[in-house]
N, C-alpha and C positions, 0 to 999 in steps of 0.2 A: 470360826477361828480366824484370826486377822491378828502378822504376825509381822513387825518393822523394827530391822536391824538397820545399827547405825554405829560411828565410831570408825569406822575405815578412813583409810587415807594413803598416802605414801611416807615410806620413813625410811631411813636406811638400815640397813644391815646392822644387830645388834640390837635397835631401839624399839619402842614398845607401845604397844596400844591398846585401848580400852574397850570394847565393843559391846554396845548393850543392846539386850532384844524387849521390845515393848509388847506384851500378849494382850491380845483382850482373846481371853475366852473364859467358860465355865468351870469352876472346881479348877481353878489351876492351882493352889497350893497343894494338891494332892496329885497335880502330874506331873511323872518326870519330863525333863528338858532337856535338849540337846542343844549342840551346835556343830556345824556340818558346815565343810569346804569344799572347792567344787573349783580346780585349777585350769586352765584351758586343756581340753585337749583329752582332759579326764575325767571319770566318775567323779560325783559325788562322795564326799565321803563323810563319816563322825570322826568329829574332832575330841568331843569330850561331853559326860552326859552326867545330869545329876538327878536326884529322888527329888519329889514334892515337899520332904523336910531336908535338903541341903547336903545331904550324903554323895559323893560323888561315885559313879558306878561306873565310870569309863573313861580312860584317859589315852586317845593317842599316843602310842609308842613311838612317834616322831617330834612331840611336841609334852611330852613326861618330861618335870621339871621345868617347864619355860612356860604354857597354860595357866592359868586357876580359874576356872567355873565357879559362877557361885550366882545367888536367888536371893531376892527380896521379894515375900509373897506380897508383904503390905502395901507395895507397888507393880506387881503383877513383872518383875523384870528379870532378866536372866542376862550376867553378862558373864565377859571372857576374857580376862587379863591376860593377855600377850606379851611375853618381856622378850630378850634377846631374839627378837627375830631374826629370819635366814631367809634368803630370796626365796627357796622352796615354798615359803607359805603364803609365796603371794599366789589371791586364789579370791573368790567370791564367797564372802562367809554368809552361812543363814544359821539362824533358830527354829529349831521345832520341838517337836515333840518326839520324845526319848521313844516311845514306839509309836510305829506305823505313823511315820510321819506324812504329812498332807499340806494341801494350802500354802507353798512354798509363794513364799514373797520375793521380793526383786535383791535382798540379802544387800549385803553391805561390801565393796574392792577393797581389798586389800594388797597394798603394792610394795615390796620390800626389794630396794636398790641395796646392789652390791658395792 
């Protein structure tokens, strides 16, 4: 499993960004996917998680209404629209897998000035 998020950056407060996850692994149109933040200082956490056919199963209650998750299997990707962001979400985002996540990669900064 070999899992490279990208799409991060610095934006201010308010503006929005795009974050896409590239999988190479096996049967991924039939695994769910996540995405998971991870702020200094703190746990890990899921941000927002979707089925192998595009259903979404989990939405952060800090980030309902301003996220959208969403999956292209024909390109094996998973990304994570970010609009109005808040400095709170500046934080290191990854992708994985919706359960018993593994193989963490180096994830993608995300930096939101105030």
């Amino acid at each position: 499993v070999q899992l490279q998020a990208s799409g991060g950056g610095l934006v201010q407060a308010g503006g929005s960004l795009r974050l896409s996850c590239s999988a190479s692994m096996r049967n991924f149109k039939i695994i769910a996917m996540g995405w998971y933040r991870q702020a200094p200082g703190n746990q890990r956490e899921l941000v927002a998680g979707i089925t192998g056919t595009g259903d979404i199963i989990y939405v952060h209650g800090a980030v309902k209404g301003r996220f959208i998750i969403s999956r292209d299997n024909a390109k094996n990707t998973v990304d994570l629209q970010m609009n109005d962001l808040k400095p709170e979400d500046t934080a290191v985002y990854y992708c994985n897998m919706y359960v018993q996540p593994r193989n963490w990669g180096q994830g993608t900064q995300v930096t939101v000035s105030s």
